[in-house]
Legacy VTK file of the C-alpha trace (Angstrom):
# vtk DataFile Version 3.0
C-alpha trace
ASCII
DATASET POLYDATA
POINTS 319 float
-78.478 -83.125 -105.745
-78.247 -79.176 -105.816
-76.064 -77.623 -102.792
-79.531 -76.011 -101.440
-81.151 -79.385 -101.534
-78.220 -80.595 -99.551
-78.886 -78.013 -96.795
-81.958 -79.172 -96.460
-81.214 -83.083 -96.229
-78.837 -81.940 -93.477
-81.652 -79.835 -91.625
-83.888 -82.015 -91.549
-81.560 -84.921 -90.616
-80.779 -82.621 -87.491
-84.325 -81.459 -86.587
-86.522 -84.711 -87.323
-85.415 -86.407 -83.867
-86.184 -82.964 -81.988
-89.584 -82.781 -83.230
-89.912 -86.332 -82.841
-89.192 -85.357 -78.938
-91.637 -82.852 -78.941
-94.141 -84.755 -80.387
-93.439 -87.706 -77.649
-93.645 -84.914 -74.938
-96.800 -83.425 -76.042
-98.570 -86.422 -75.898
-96.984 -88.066 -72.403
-97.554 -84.330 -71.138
-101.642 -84.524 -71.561
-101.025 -88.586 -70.349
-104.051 -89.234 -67.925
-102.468 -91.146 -64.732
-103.195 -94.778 -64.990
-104.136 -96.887 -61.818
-102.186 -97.712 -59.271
-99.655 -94.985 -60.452
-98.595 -92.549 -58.175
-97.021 -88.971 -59.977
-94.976 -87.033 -58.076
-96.775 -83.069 -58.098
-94.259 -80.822 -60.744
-94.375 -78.006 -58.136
-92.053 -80.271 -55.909
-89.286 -79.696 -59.407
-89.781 -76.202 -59.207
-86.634 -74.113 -58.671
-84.318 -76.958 -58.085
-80.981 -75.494 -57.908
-78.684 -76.119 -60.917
-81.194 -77.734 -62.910
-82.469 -75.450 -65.517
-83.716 -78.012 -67.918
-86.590 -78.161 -69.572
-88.588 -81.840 -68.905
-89.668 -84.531 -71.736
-91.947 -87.279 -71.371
-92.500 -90.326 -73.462
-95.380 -92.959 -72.875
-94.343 -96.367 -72.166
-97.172 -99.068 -71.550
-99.320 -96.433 -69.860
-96.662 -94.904 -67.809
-95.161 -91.451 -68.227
-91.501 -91.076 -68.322
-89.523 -88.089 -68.148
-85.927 -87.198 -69.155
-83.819 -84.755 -70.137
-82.785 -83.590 -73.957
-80.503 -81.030 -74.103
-77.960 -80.599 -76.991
-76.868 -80.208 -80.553
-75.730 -83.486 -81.354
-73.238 -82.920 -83.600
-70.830 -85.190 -81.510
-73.252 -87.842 -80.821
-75.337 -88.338 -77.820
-74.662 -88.871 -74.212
-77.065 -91.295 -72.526
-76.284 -90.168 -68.744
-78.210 -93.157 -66.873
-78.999 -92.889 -62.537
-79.209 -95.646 -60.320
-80.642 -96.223 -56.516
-82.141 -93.691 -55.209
-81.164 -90.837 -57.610
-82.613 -89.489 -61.039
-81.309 -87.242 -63.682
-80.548 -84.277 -61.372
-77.184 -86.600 -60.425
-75.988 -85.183 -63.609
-76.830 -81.649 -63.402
-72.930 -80.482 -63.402
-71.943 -82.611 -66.159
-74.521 -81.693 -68.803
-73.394 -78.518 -69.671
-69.982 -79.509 -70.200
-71.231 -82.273 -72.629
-73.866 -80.022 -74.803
-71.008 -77.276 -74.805
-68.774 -80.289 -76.754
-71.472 -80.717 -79.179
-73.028 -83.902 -77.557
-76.616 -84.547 -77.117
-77.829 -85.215 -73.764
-80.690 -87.985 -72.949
-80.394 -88.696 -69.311
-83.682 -90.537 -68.428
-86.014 -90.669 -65.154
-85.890 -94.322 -64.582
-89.992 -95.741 -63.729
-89.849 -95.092 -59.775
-88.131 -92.060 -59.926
-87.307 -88.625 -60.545
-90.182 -86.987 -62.826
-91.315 -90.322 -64.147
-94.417 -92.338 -62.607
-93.743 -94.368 -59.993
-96.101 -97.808 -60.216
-97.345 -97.976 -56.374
-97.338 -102.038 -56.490
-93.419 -103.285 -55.502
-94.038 -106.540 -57.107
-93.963 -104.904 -60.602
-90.459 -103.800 -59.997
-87.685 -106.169 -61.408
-84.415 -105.586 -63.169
-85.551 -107.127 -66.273
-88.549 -104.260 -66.359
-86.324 -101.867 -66.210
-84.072 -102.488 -69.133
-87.422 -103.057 -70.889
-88.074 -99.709 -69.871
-84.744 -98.321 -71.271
-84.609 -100.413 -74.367
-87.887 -98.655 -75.513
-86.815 -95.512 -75.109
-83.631 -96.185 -76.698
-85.352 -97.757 -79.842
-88.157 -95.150 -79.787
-86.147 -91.986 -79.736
-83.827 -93.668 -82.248
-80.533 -93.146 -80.502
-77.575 -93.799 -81.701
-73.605 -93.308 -81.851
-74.270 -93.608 -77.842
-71.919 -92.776 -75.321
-73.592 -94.479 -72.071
-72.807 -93.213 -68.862
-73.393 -95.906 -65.873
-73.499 -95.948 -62.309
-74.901 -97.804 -59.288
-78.109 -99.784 -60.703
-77.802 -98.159 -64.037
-74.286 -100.454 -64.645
-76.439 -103.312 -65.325
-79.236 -101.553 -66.617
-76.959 -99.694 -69.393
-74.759 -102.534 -69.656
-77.334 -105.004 -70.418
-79.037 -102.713 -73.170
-75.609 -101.945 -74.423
-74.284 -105.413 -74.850
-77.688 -106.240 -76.193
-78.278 -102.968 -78.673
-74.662 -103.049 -79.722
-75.228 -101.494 -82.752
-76.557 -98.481 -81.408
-73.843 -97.753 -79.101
-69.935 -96.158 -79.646
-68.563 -96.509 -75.862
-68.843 -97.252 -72.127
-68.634 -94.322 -69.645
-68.341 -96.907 -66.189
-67.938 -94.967 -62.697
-69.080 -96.970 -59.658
-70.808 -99.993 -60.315
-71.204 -103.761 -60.857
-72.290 -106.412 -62.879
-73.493 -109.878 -61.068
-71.473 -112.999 -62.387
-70.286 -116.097 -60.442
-66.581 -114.616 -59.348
-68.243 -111.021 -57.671
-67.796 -110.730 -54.487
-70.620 -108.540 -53.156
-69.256 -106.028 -50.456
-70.166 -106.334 -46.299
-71.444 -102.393 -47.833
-73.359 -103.698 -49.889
-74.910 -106.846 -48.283
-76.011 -104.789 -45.280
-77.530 -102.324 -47.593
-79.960 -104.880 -49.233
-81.520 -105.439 -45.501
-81.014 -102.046 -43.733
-82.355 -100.087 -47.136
-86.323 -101.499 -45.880
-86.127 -99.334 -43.171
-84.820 -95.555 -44.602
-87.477 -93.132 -44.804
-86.450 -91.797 -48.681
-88.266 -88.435 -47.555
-85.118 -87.499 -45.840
-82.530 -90.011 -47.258
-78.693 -87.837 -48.009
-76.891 -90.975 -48.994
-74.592 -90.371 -46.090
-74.025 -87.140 -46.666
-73.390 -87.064 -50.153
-76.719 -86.160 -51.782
-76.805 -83.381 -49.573
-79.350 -81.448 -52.273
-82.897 -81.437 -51.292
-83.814 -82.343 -54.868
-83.101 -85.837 -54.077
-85.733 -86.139 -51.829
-88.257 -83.858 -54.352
-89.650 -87.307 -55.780
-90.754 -89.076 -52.890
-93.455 -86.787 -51.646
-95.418 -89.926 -50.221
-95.042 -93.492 -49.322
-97.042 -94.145 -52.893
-93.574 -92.504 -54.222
-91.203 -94.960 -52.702
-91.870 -98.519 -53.838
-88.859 -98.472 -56.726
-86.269 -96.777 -54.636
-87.471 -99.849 -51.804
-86.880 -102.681 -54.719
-83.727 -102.080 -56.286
-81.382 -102.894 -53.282
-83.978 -105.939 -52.392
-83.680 -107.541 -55.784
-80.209 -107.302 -55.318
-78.646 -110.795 -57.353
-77.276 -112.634 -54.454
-80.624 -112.648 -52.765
-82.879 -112.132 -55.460
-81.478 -113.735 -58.846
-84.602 -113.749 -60.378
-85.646 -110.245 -59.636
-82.313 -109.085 -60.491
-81.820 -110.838 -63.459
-78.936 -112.510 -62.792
-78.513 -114.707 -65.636
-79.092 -111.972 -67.593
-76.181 -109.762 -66.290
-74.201 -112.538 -65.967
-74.247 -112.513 -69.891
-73.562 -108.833 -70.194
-70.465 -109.453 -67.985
-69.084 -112.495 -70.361
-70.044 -110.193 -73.094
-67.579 -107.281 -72.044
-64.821 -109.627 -72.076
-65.135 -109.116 -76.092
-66.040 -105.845 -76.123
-64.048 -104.154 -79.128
-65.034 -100.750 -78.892
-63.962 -98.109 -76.065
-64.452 -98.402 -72.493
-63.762 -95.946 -69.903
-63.670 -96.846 -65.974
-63.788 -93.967 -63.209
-64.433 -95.028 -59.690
-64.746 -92.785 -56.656
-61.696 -93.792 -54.456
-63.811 -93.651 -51.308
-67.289 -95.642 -52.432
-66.941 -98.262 -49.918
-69.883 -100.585 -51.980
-68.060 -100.532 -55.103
-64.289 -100.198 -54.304
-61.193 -98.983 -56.232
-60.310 -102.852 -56.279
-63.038 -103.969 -57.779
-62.970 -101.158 -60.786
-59.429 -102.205 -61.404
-60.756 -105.759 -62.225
-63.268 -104.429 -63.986
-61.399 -102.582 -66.354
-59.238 -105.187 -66.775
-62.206 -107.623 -68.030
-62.794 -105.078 -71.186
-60.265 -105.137 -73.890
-58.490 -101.583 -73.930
-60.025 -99.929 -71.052
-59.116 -97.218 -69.005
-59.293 -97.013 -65.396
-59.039 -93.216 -63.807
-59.896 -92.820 -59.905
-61.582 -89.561 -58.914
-60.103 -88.535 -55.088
-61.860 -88.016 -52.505
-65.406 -88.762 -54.521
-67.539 -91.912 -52.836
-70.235 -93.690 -54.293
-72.626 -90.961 -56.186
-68.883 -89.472 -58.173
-71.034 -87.464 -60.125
-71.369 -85.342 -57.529
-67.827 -83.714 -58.619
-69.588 -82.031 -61.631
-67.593 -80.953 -64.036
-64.087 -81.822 -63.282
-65.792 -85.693 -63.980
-67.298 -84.406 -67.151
-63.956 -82.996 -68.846
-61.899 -86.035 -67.537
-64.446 -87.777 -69.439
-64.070 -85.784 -72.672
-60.712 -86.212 -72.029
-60.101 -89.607 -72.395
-62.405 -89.509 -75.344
-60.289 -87.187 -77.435
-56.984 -90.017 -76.002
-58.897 -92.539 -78.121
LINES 1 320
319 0 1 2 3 4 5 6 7 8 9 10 11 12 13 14 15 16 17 18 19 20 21 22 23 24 25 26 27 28 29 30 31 32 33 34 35 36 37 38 39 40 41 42 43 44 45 46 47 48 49 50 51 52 53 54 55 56 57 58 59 60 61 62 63 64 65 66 67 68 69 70 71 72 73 74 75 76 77 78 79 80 81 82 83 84 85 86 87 88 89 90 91 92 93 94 95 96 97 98 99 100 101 102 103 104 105 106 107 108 109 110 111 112 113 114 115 116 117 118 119 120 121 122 123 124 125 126 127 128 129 130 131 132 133 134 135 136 137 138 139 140 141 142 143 144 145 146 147 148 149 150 151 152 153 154 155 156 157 158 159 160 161 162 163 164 165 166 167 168 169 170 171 172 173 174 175 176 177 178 179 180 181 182 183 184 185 186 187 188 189 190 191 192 193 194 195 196 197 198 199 200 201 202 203 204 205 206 207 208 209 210 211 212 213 214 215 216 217 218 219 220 221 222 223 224 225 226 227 228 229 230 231 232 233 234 235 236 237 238 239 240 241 242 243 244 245 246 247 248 249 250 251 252 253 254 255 256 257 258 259 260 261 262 263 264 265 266 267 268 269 270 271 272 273 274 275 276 277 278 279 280 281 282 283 284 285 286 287 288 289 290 291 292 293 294 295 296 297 298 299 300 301 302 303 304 305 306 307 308 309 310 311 312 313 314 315 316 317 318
């Protein structure tokens, strides 16, 4: 092979999955709504502080959904994954840290949320769905040499495609989270927010405070836009194995225990649903993890921006 042919394996090794992402986007983008979908207007994404990035959208069994892909790639990719009731604006602050260290950026719009349609029925909600969800994106954007970045619901979404996908994946990025197996000991927290989260009004939800932002509440511009963020803390495990897949994370937790690539575990030191304690056990269940604490951050940690995005860069150069 010549040295000019060479340039141009290289080139088009880089560009094929960005126009493969275009091409997705084009077609999700002219997507006619399907019933029983509700789609959040894109004038309620306009402007959002912080958030300068430009939206995808792939089709998945008739539903649009939208995520973020920002990014060279030369470093491998960043899969930056929200849970309950967030979407990818949690990570505005830490995406430009990881594009600026070569990584490309994927941090999806999980169905229910965000950008991405929201299916109006609750029933069709269950944990299981969602990792189908994922998995499909995963497989259809062809990621690889993944660096997944969990928190909240996303630990056993991630988790569960990770452990399942192994192949596809080159470390664990765990802040505050869980995974359901017979020893967890769910949180007071955390059982009273499976009850009292029927009753918030996700139009004005601040998660205490912390998502002080009005772009959280951008998504839910109607009751039609609420269903999802209602269903993950119902079909919490200890009430709602089925839903919740229980069994199913239950295997992604005895799976970690053999994990033999890296693992990195931040917690916020004051998330009072998933405490310091519990991410010390955690990290101790994965062969070779880390455990860092972030001060003073609670539950949504990413809200510390970039500090948590060069802490995580930095324990990947330690490896």
């Amino acid at each position: 092979m010549t040295q000019s042919s060479r340039r141009v394996s290289v080139a088009l090794s880089v560009l094929a999955p960005l126009l493969l992402s275009m091409l997705m986007t084009a077609r999700a983008g002219a997507q006619d709504l399907r019933s029983g979908v509700h789609r959040t207007p894109d004038e309620r994404f306009a402007n959002l502080d912080g958030f300068p990035f430009e939206p995808h959208y792939i089709e998945i069994d008739g539903l649009r959904m939208h995520y973020v892909d920002e990014g060279p790639g030369r470093a491998g990719t960043m899969l930056l994954l929200h849970g309950e009731p967030t979407w990818s604006y949690l990570y505005r602050g830490l995406i430009p840290v990881f594009t600026a260290a070569g990584y490309r950026v994927v941090a999806p719009d999980m169905i229910g949320f965000g950008r991405s349609d929201k299916v109006i029925d609750r029933e069709w909600y269950t944990a299981d769905r969602h990792v189908e969800m994922l998995q499909e994106l995963v497989t259809r954007l062809d990621l690889r040499n993944i660096t997944v970045v969990v928190q909240d619901w996303s630990g056993p979404n991630g988790l569960i495609t990770a452990t399942e996908l192994p192949d596809r994946f080159d470390r664990l990025i765990i802040l505050n989270t869980w995974l359901h197996h017979d020893e967890y000991e769910y949180t007071q927290a955390l059982r009273r927010w499976n009850v009292g989260s029927q009753s918030v009004d996700f139009a004005e939800f601040n998660g205490g405070g912390q998502l002080s932002a009005s772009a959280y509440r951008a998504p839910f511009d109607s009751q039609d836009a609420t269903a999802g963020a209602y269903r993950w803390p119902w079909m919490l495990p200890f009430a709602e194995p089925e839903a919740g897949a229980a069994n199913r994370q239950a295997a992604a937790w005895n799976a970690l225990a053999s994990w033999n690539k890296p693992a990195h575990v931040i917690f916020g030191d004051q998330d009072r649903i998933f405490t310091v304690e519990w991410g010390r056990k955690f990290a101790a269940h994965i062969p070779g993890a880390t455990f860092d604490t972030v001060e003073g951050a609670g539950h949504f940690v990413q809200e510390t921006g970039a500090p948590l995005a060069e802490l995580i860069l930095r324990r990947i150069s330690e490896e």
